[in-house]
C-alpha positions in Angstrom: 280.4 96.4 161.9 282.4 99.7 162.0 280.8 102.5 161.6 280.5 103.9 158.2 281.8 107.4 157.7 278.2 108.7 156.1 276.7 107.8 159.7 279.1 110.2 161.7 276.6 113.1 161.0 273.9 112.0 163.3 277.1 111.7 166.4 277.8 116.0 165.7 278.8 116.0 169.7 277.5 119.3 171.2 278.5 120.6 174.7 277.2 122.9 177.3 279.0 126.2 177.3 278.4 127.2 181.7 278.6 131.1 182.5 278.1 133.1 185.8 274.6 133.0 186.0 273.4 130.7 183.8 270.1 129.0 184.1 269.9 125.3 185.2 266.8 123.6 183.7 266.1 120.2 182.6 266.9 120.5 179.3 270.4 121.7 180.1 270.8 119.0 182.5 270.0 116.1 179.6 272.1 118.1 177.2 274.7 117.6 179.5 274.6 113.9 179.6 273.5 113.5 176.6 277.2 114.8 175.2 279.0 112.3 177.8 276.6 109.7 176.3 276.8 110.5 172.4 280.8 110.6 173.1 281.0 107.2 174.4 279.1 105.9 171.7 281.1 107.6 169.0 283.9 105.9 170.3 282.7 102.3 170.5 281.7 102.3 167.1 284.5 105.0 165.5 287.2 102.6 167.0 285.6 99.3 167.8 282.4 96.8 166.5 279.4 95.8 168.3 279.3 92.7 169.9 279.7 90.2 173.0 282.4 91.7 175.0 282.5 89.4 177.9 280.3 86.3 179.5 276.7 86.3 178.4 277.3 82.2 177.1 273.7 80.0 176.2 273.6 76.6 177.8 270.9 74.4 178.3 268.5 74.3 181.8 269.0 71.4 184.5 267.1 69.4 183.7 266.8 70.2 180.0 263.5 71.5 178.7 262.6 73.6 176.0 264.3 76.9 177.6 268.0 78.1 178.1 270.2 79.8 180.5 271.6 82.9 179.3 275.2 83.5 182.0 275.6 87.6 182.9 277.5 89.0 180.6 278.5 92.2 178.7 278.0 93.4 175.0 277.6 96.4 172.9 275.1 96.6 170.5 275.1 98.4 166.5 274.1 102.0 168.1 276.6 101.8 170.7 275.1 101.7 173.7 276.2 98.9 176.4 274.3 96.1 177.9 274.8 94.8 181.1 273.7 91.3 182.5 274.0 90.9 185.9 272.3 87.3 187.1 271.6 84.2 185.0 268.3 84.4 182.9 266.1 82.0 182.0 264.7 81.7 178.6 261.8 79.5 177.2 261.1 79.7 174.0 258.1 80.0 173.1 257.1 79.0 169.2 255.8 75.7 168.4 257.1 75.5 165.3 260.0 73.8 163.5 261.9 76.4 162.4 265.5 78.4 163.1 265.4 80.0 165.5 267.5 83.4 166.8 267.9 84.3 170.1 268.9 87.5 170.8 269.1 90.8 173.0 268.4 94.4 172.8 269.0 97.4 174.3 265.8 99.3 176.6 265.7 101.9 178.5 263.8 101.7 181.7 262.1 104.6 183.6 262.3 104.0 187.7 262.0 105.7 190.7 261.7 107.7 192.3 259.1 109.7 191.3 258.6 113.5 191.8 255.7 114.1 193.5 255.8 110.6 194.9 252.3 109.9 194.0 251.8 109.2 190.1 254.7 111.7 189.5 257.4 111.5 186.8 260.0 108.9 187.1 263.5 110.6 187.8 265.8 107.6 186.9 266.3 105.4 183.8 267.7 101.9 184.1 269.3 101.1 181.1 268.1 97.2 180.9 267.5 95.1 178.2 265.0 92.1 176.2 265.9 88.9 175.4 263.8 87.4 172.4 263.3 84.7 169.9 262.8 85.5 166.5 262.5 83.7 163.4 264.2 86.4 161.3 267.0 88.5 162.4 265.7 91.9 163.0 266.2 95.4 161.4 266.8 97.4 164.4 269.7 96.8 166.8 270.6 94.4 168.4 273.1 91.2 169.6 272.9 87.7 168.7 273.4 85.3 171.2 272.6 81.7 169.7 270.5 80.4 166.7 268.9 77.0 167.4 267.4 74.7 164.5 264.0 74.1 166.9 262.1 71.1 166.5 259.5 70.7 169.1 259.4 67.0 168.9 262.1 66.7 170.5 261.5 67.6 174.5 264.9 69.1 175.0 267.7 72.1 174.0 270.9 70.5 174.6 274.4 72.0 174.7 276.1 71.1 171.2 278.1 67.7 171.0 280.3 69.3 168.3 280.2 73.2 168.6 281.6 73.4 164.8 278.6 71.7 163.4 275.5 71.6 166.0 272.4 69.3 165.2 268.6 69.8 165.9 268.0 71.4 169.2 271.2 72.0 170.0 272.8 75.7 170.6 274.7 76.9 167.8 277.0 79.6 168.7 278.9 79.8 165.6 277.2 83.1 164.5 278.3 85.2 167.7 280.0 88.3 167.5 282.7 89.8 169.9 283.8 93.3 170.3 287.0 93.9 168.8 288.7 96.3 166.7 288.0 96.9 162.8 290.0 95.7 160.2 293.3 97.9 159.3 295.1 97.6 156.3 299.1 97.0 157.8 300.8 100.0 156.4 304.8 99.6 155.5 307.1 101.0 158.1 308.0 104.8 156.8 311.0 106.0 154.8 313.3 108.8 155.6 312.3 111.7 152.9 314.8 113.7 150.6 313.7 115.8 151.4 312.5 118.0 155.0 309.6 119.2 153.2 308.4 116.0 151.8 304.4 115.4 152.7 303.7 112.4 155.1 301.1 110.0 153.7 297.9 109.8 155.1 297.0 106.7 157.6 295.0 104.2 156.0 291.3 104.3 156.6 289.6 100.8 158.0 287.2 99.2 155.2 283.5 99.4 156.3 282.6 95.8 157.2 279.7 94.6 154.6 276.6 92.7 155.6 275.5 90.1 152.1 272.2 88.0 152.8 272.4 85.0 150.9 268.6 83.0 150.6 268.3 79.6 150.9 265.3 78.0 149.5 264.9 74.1 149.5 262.9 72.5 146.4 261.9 69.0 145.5 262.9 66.2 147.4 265.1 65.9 150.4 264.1 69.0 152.0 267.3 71.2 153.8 269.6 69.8 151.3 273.3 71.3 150.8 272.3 73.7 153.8 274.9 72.5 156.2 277.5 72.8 153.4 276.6 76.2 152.4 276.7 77.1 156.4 280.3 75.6 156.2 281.2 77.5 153.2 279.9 80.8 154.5 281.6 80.4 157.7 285.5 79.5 156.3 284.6 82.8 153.9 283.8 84.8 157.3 287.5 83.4 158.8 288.9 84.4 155.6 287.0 88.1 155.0 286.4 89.9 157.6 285.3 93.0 156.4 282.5 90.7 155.3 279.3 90.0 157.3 277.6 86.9 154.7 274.2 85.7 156.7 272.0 83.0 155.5 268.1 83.5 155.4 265.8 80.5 154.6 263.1 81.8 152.0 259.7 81.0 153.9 257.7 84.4 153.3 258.2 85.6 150.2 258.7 89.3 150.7 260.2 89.3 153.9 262.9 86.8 153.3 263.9 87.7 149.6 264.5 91.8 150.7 268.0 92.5 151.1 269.4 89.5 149.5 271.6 89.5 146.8 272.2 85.7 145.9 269.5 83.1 146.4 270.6 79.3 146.7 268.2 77.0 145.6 268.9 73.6 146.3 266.7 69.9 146.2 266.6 67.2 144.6 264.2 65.6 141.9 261.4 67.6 140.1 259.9 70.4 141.4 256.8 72.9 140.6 256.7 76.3 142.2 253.9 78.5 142.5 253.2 81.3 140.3 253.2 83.8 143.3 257.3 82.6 143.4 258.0 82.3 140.4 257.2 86.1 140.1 259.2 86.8 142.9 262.3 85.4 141.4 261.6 87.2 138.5 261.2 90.5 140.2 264.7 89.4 142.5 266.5 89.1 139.0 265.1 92.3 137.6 266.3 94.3 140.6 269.9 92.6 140.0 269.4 89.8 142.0 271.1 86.4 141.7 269.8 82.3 141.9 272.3 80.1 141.8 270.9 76.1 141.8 271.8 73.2 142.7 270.6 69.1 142.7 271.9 66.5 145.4 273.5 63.5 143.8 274.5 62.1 147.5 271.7 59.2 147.4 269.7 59.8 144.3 272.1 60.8 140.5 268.8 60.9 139.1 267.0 63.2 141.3 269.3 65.5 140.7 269.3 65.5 136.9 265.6 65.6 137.4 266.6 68.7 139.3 268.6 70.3 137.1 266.2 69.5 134.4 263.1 71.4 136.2 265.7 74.2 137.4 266.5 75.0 133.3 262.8 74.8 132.7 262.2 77.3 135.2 265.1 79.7 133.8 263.5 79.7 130.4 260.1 81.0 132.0 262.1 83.6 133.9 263.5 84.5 130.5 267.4 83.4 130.9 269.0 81.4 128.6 271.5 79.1 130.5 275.0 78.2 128.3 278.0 76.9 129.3 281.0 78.9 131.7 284.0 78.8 129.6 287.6 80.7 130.4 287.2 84.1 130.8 283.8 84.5 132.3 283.8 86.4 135.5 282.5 83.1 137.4 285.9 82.2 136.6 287.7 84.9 138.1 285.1 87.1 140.2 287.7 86.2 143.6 289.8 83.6 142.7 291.2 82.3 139.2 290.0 79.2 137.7 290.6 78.3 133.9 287.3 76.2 134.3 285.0 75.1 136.9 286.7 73.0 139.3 285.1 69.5 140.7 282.6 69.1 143.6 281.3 66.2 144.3 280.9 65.6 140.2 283.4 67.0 137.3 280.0 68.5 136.4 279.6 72.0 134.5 278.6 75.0 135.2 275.8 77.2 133.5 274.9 80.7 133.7 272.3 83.2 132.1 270.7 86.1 133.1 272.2 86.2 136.5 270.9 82.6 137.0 273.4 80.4 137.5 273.6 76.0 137.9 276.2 73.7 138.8 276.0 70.0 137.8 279.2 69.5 140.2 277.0 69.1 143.8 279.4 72.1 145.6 277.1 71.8 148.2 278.1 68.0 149.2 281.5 69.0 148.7 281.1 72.0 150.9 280.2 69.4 153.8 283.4 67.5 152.7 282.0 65.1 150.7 279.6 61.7 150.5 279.3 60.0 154.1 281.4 56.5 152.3 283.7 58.8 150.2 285.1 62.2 151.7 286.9 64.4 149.4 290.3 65.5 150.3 291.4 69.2 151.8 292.1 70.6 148.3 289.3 69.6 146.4 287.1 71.1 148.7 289.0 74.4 149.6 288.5 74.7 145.4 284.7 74.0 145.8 284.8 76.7 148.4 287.1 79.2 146.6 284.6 78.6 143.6 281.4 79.0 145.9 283.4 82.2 146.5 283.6 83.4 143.1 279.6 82.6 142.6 279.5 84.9 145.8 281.5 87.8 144.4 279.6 87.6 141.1 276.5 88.2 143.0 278.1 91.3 144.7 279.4 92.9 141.5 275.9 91.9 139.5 273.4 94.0 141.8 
């Protein structure tokens, strides 16, 4: 994302000042750099955005295994410095788990040869290389992503995606890839000829700091991964639509890991459910701190499972202390990003309830979000409305906390 003005500070560029006679040391000598280094850096991220700037593409290894090919390439990652791939690398991964999982790559720096004195001396060159990793978790320091896979190790191959716009298990999902490019600017209107000489010039508009929101996913009941394809679908046509918005999806596995950061949980299943008291306090603590849980059941092969659902989701809001009523006209659900004068359709003409930052829908947005039932797709405008209103449920989450 572009950098934010507060983080300027730590890029104050400082240059050598040379005069007859002045003293070489080492310390001169990386100050020196150092400025060349700190200026190219300030640039890529004053005037441009981290990410893949050329090549580095994921495909699958002849013969296909559990490891990938990562193509050389060219990226920039969040602190600005560039990395460089130069031959094909192969990557196994490692976990035995089912799980996502996100592959990415990092920045190191390298110490080489050679060394002064030759013999256990100091290393007088750094590459600067970089790691490629799995994780199950993006990470907090920087880097790039290059794939997410949804890993199952039953199955004894990676494979290239059949449909890139909606990859299956094992298969390489490069839909959360960024590129370098430049930050979003507000189109000014071409100037007018002042009255007067004197007249002051308005100021250029300033590019909007892009915004990272975490949205949990946590799958209860029946059916497990329910509705997470269609909220994948609505995050991504949000993404097209805002880009001065970074939205990224975390399943909820570990409790405090996964729920930091997030400001809107999605809670999704079907039939009853019974959480633990060790979650049930987490949630409690998420809402305290202005967090938001927004719920859903899956009426795609069971109606009643997701009654029972909903049922078992308004039990759980009364222990967590919110009273649930109807969202009539006027509510900011209603209006948070775009205007409704009452909850449109999803899947059902259901309703929608909210209370304490907790919210449920009876309408199944998340079916409609993946364009509706398998036998009965919905058309393009009811679910661009299902997305407009998963939208709003996002914006109210963002003005809440």
């Amino acid at each position: 994302m572009p950098m934010e003005i507060k983080e300027i500070t730590r890029f104050q560029l400082k240059r050598e000042n040379p005069f007859p006679g002045m003293m070489i040391d080492a310390d001169i000598w990386r100050d020196a750099h150092q400025y060349h280094r700190d200026a190219q850096r300030l640039h890529l991220l004053a005037f441009h955005r981290p990410g893949i700037v050329g090549g580095l593409e994921v495909t699958q290894h002849d013969p296909p295994d559990h490891s990938v090919v990562i193509q050389p390439g060219l990226a920039a990652d969040p602190e600005g410095n560039i990395i460089i791939v130069a031959q094909p690398q192969r990557y196994q991964l490692q976990t035995k788990e089912r799980e996502r999982v996100y592959l990415i790559i990092q920045f190191r720096e390298i110490p080489g040869p050679p060394f002064q004195p030759p013999e256990g001396g100091q290393p007088t060159r750094i590459v600067e290389g970089y790691r490629i990793q799995e994780r199950d978790r993006l990470p907090d320091e920087p880097y790039v992503e290059l794939a997410r896979i949804e890993f199952d190790p039953a199955d004894p191959a990676i494979r290239d995606p059949k449909n890139p716009t909606a990859p299956g298990k094992n298969e390489i999902d490069f839909r959360f890839r960024q590129a370098v490019g430049a930050p979003p600017v507000v189109a000014s209107p071409p100037p007018t000829v002042p009255e007067k000489p004197s007249a002051p010039v308005p100021p250029a508009p300033v590019p909007t700091p892009r915004e990272t929101l975490i949205i949990g996913y946590l799958s209860l009941g029946a059916n497990a991964g329910v509705h997470r394809a269609g909220m994948e679908n609505m995050i991504r046509e949000l993404s097209w639509s805002r880009p001065a918005l970074s939205i990224e999806m975390r399943p909820i596995t570990a409790l405090k890991k996964d729920l930091k950061g997030c400001r809107l949980i999605y809670v999704a299943g079907s039939g009853r459910f019974e959480i633990p008291g060790e979650l049930e306090a987490a949630l409690k603590d998420f809402l305290k701190a202005g967090g938001t849980v927004f719920g859903e059941g899956c009426s795609e092969s069971d109606p009643k499972g997701a009654r029972e659902f909903g049922l078992a989701f308004n039990e759980l809001a009364t222990r967590l202390q919110c009273k649930l009523e109807a969202v009539h006209r006027e509510h900011l659900l209603l209006r948070a990003a775009f205007v409704f004068s009452q909850p449109p359709p999803g899947i059902e003409a259901g309703m929608l309830l909210e209370g304490g930052r907790m919210i449920y829908s009876t309408a199944d947005y998340g079916c409609a979000w993946q364009g509706g039932r398998p036998g009965s797709p919905l058309p393009r405008e009811a679910i661009r409305s299902a997305i407009e209103m998963g939208a709003n449920i996002i914006a109210f989450a963002k003005g809440s906390s």
